[in-house]
Each structure stands twice: as structure tokens, then as C-alpha cells.
C-alpha positions as CSV (number, residue, x, y, z in Angstrom):
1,X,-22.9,0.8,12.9
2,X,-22.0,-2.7,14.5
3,X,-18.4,-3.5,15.5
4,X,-18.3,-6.1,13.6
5,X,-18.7,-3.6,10.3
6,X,-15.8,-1.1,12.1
7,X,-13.8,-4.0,12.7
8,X,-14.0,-4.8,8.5
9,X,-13.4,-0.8,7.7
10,X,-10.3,-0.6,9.9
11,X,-8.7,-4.3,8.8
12,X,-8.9,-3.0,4.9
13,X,-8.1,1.2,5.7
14,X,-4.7,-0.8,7.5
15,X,-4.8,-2.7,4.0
16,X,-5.3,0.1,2.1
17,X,-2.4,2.0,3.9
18,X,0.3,-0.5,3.1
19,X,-0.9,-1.4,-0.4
20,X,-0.9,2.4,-1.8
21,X,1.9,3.0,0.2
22,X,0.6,5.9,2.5
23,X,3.5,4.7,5.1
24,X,6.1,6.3,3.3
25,X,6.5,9.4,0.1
26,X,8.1,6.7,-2.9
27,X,9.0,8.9,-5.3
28,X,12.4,7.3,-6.6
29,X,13.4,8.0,-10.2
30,X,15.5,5.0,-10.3
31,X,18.1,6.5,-13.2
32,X,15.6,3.7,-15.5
33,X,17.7,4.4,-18.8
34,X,19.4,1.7,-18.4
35,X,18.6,-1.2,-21.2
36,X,20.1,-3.5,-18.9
37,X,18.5,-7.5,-19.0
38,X,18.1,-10.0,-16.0
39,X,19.8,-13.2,-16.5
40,X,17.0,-15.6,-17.8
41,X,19.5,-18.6,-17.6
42,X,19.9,-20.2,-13.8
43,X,23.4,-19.2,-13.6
44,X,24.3,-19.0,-9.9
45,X,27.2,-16.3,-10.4
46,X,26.7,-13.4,-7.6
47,X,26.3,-10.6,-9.9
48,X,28.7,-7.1,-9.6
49,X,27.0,-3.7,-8.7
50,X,26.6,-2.6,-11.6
51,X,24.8,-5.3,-13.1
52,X,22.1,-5.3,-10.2
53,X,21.8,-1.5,-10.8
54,X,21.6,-2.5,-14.4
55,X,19.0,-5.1,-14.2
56,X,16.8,-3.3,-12.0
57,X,17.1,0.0,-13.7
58,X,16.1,-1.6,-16.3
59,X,13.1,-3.5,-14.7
60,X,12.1,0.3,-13.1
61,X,12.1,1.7,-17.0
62,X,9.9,-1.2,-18.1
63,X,7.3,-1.2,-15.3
64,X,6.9,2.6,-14.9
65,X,5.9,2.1,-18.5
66,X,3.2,-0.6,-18.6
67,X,1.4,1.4,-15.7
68,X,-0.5,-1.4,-14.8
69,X,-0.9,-5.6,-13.9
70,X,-2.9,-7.8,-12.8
71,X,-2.1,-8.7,-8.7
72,X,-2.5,-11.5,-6.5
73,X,-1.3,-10.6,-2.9
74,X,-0.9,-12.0,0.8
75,X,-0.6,-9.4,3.7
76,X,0.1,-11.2,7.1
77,X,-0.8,-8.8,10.0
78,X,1.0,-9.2,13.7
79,X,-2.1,-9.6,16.6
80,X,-1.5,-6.5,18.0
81,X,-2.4,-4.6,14.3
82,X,-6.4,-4.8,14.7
83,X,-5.9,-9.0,16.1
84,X,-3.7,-9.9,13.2
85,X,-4.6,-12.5,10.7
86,X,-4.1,-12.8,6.5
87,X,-5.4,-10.7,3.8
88,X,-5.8,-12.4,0.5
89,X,-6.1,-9.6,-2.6
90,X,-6.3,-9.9,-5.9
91,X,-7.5,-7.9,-8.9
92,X,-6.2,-5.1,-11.3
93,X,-3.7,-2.5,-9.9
94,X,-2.6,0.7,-12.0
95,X,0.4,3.3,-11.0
96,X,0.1,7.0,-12.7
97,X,-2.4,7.2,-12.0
98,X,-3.0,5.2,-8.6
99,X,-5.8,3.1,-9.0
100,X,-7.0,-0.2,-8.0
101,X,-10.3,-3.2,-8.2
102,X,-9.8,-5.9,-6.1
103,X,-11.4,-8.3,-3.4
104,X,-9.9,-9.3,-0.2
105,X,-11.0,-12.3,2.2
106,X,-9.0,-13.7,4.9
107,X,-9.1,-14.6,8.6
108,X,-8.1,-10.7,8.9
109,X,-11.4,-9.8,8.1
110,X,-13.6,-12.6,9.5
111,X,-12.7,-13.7,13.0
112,X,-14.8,-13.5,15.4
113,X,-17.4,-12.1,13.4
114,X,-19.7,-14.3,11.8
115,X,-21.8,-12.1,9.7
116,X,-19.0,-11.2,8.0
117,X,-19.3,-11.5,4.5
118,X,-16.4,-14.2,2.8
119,X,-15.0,-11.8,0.9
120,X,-15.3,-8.1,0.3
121,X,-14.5,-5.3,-2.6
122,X,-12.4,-2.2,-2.4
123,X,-11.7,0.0,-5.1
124,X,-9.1,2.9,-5.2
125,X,-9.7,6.0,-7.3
126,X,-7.7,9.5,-6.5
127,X,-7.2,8.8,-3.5
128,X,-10.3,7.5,-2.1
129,X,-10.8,3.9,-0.8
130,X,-14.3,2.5,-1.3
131,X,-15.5,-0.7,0.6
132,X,-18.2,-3.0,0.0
133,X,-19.3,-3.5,3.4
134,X,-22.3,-6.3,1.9
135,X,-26.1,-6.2,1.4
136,X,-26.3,-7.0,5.2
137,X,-24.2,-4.0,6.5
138,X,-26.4,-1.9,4.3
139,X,-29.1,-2.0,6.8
140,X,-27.3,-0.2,9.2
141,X,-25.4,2.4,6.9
142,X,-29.1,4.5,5.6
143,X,-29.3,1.4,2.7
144,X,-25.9,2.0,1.6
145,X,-23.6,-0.7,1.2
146,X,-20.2,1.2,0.6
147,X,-18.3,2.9,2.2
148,X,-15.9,6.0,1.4
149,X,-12.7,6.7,3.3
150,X,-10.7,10.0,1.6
151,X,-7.6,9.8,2.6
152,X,-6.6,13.6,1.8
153,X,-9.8,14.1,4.5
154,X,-8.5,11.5,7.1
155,X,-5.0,13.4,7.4
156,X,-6.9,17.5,7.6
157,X,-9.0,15.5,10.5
158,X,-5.9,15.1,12.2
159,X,-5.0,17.9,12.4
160,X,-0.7,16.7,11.5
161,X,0.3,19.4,8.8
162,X,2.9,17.1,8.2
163,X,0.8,14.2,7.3
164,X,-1.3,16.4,5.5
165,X,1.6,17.5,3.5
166,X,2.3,13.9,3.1
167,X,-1.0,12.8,1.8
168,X,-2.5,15.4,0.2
169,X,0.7,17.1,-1.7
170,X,2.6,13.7,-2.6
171,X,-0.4,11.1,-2.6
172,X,0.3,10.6,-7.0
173,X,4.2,9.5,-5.8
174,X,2.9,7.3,-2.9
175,X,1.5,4.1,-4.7
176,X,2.9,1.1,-3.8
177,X,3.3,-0.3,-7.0
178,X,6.2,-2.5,-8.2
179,X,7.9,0.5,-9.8
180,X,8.6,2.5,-6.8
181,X,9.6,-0.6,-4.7
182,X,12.0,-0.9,-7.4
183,X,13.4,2.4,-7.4
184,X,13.1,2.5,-3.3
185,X,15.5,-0.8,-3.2
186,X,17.3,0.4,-5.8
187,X,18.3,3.3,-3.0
188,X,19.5,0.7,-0.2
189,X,23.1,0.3,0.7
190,X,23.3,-3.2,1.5
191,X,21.6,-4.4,-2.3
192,X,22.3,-8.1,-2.7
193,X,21.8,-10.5,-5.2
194,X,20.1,-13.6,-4.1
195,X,20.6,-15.8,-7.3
196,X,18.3,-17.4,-9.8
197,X,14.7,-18.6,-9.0
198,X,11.9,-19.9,-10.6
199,X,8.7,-18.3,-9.6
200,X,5.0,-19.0,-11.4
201,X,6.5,-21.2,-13.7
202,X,9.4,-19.2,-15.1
203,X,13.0,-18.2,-14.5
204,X,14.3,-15.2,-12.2
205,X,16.6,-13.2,-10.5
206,X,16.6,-12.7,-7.1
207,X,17.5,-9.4,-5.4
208,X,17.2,-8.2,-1.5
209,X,17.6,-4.9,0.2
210,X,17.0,-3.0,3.2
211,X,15.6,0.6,4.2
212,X,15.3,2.7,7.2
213,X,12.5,4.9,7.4
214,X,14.9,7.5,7.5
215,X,16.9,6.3,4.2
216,X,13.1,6.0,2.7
217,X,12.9,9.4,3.3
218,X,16.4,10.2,1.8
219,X,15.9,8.4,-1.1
220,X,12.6,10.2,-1.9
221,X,13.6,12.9,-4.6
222,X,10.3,14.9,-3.9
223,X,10.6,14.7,-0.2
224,X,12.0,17.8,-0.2
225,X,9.6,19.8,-1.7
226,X,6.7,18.5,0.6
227,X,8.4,18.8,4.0
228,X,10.3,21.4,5.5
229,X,13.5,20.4,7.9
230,X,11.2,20.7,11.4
231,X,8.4,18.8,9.4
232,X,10.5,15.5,8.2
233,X,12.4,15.6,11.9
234,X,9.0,15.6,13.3
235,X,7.6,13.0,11.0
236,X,10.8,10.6,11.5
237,X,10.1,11.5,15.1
238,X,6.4,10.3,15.3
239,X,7.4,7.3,13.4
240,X,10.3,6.2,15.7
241,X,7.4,6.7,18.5
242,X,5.0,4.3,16.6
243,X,7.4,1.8,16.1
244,X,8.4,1.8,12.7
245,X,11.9,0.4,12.3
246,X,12.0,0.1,8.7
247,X,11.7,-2.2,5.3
248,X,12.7,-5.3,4.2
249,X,12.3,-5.7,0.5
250,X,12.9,-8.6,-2.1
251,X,12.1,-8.9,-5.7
252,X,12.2,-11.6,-8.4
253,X,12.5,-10.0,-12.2
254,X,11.9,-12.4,-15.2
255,X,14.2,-12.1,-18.2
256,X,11.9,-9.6,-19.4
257,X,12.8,-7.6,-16.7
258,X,9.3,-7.4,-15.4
259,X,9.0,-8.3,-11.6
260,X,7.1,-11.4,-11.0
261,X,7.3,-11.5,-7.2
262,X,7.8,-9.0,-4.6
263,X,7.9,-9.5,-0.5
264,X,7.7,-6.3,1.6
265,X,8.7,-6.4,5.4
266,X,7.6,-3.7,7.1
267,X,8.8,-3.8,10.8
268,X,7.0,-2.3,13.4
269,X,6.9,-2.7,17.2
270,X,3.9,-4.7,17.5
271,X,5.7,-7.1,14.8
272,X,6.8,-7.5,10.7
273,X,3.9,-6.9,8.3
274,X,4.2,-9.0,5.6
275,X,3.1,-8.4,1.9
276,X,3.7,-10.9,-0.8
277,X,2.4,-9.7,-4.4
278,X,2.1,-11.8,-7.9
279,X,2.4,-9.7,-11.0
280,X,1.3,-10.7,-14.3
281,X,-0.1,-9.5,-17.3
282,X,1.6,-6.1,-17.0
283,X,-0.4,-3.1,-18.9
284,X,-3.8,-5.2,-18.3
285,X,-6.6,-2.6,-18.4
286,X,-7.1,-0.9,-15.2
287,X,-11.1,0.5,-16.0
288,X,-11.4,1.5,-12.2
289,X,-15.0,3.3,-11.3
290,X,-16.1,4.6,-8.1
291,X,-19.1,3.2,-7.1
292,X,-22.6,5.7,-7.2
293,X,-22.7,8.4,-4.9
294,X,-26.3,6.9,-4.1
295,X,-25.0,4.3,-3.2
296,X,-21.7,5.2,-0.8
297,X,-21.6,6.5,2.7
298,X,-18.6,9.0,3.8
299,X,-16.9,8.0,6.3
300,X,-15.5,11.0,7.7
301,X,-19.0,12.9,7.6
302,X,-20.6,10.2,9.2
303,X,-18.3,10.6,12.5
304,X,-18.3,14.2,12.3
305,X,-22.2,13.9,12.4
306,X,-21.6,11.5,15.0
307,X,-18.9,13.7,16.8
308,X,-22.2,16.6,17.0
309,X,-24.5,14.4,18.2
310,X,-22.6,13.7,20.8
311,X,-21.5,17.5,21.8
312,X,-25.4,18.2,21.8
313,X,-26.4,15.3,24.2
314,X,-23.5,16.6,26.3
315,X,-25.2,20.4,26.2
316,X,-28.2,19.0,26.8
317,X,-27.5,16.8,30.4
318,X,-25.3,20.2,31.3
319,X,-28.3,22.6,31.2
């Protein structure tokens, strides 16, 4: 396969990573009882406490319910995270279950490559990322023009039982959705409310908040039953190592406590990767299909074919 076409598959697997969320187990319940109501007015009073807890309990309750929207998102990638760039995404998203329809395009995914198509299609279906690589990239994947990357495969290739445990046992409490972001800031300890805004069009609320990877972790009420004490010190550990410092997260909720806006920090060594999502037309149909087997290439079986290949030529120039 050209570089060009690995170049695409790693840009949108770091996409897919930090869209469904496979940084980090989100599995906050958010207490979302709470008929609580953002201010739709553009009253500037800080709210207390307990009317932020309020306001986004109730915009947890609310989303968990409609289980789907309509997105339109911007990820801005640091150089050193496969040369940097912007993603552009949009399409239809759904949360229990995790699934998602959407194109990207961005200079992410085309510099320095000018076969690259202008913009490409990934779909999301339990737990499986599949890429449109384009008609052109077919010729050099056996006529196939997408690609399948399993996540649950990915992490038993590596061999990490804690990433395994992380990916394979707690994948359905992993999607990034809008729900979960909600419950996960609900969880930091330096909340804060920003003030009203108007975003799209129509009046908000404005709330920030900040996480550790650590105080993700905490705040994760399923954490515990997927990690042992050794495996979340190990997996803090590794993630220390790599960089990861922690989130920055800030929402905007509309008077019907929906979000409308969400920005997602994540901080890293190499730099802050950036994700700015649009929600709208919550409980919009999320029909997601994977595409025909015919049709789709594996990615891990096509480097474990790759991998023998390579062990045989090494037999052969040692006899």
C-alpha cells in the first residue's frame, strides 16, 4: 500500500481515537435527575454550584435520552501528531449504542499528498472504524476500497492487558458523545460558569472545566470493575510517559438544556488537540451500516500477512 494511503488510515484512526473517546473509559452517571433549566435569558449573574450542577445534570438527563444528533466538528492536530493539520467532520453521531456516518476533509489528510482524495468516509459500528480509502486506493488494496480497523483487535495486537481491558470490556462507556463530556466535567473541581452566549443563532450558557487523566479515571464509575489497582497505576503510568497531561473542556447548553457547542482540549506533549463539535437536531436517525464484506479490507490481517511474509523472506536468506 502507498504512504500516501497509510498516511490517510493513521490521520483518521488518530481521529477516530479522540472522537469515540478511546483516550479515556467515560462512564459518568452524572446524578441526571435533576429537572434543572439553563438560563435562556443573557443574564450575566455567575451562577452558584448548585445551579451549574443543576443545569448540567439536567442537560446529561436530556442528551443521554435523545441518543443521537446530527455533528459538525473541527479537530486541530499539533505537527508532531502525524504533521498536524485540521479535520473537518460532519454527519450523524449516536451514543448507546456508539455509532457514527460522517466525512472528513482537511489539510490533515491532504498535505503532501496529491492523490489524496478531497474528502473521505468513515463509519463507526461496534467498535469497528471503516474508511473509504477512494476508487484510486482500491487498486492497491485487492479492488477494495475500505478499509477495516477493530479496535478490540488493535489493543490484543499489543499485547497491553490493560488496554485490552480498556477497549474491549468498557468500549459501550467510551463514546465521546456530548453526554459523557457532560457527566466527565460535571466531575471537575474547578467547574466555572462562563456566562451567557449566543452560539448558531440562539442563546446559551457557558460552562468550563478541567480534568486530569487521573481525575478522568476517578470520576469513571466503571473504572473499577475493568482495571485492577497495578493495571490503572500502570495505565496512568504509560500515559504520563506519552505525554498526556490532561483535558480542557467547555460547553454551551441552550435553554433546552441541550448542548449546542462543545470544545475539548486534550494536552499532550507534542501539543493541545483541539476538538470543536456543533450539535443539532438531537435524536436525528442514526441508520449506520457497515460497508460489504466484499468490499472492505482488514487492517490487522493485512499486516499480520504482511508480518509472515516478512518472517519467511527472513528464513529464506538464513538457509
Amino acid at each position: 500500500m502507498a504512504m500516501s494511503a497509510w498516511k490517510r488510515a493513521g490521520v483518521c484512526l488518530t481521529a477516530a481515537v479522540v472522537v469515540a473517546g478511546v483516550a479515556g473509559c467515560q462512564d459518568g452517571d452524572g446524578g441526571g435527575k435533576s429537572k434543572g433549566k439553563a438560563a435562556g435569558s443573557a443574564e450575566s449573574k455567575p451562577q452558584t454550584q448548585n445551579q451549574m450542577t443543576e443545569v448540567l445534570q439536567a442537560a446529561f438527563k436530556k442528551t443521554s435520552e435523545a441518543k443521537s444528533s446530527k455533528v459538525r466538528m473541527t479537530m486541530t492536530m499539533p505537527a508532531a501528531v502525524d504533521g498536524g493539520g485540521t479535520m473537518e467532520i460532519s454527519g450523524v453521531q449516536g451514543w448507546d449504542p456508539g455509532v457514527m456516518d460522517v466525512t472528513m476533509k482537511g489539510s490533515a489528510l491532504t498535505a503532501g499528498d496529491p492523490d489524496a482524495p478531497e474528502q473521505v468516509r468513515m463509519i463507526m459500528l461496534d467498535n469497528v472504524m471503516y474508511m473509504d480509502m477512494g476508487a484510486k486506493q482500491a487498486a492497491e488494496m485487492d479492488g477494495k476500497r475500505w478499509m477495516k480497523m477493530d479496535f478490540a483487535a488493535i489493543a490484543e495486537q499489543s499485547g497491553d492487558a490493560a488496554l485490552q481491558k480498556q477497549m474491549t470490556g468498557g468500549m459501550e462507556n467510551m463514546n465521546q458523545d456530548p453526554a459523557q463530556q457532560l457527566a466527565l466535567l460535571l466531575e471537575s473541581p474547578n467547574l466555572k460558569h462562563v456566562g451567557p452566549e449566543k452560539v448558531d443563532g440562539v442563546q446559551t450558557q457557558h460552562y468550563k472545566g478541567t480534568l486530569s487523566f487521573e481525575e478522568m479515571l476517578d470520576a469513571n464509575k466503571g473504572a473499577d470493575s475493568l482495571l485492577s489497582e497495578k493495571e490503572r497505576e500502570d495505565l496512568i503510568a504509560n500515559v504520563e510517559k506519552a505525554g498526556m497531561k490532561g483535558y480542557d473542556t467547555q460547553v454551551w447548553v441552550n435553554e433546552d438544556n441541550y448542548p449546542v457547542k462543545m470544545v475539548v482540549g486534550m494536552k499532550m506533549a507534542q501539543g493541545t488537540m483541539n476538538m470543536t463539535a456543533h450539535y443539532s437536531d438531537y435524536g436525528a436517525k442514526a441508520d449506520v451500516q457497515a460497508p460489504p464484506a466484499s468490499d472492505t479490507l482488514d487492517l490487522m490481517e493485512m499486516l499480520k500477512e504482511l508480518e509472515g511474509l516478512g518472517e519467511e523472506s527472513g528464513a529464506g536468506l538464513g538457509s
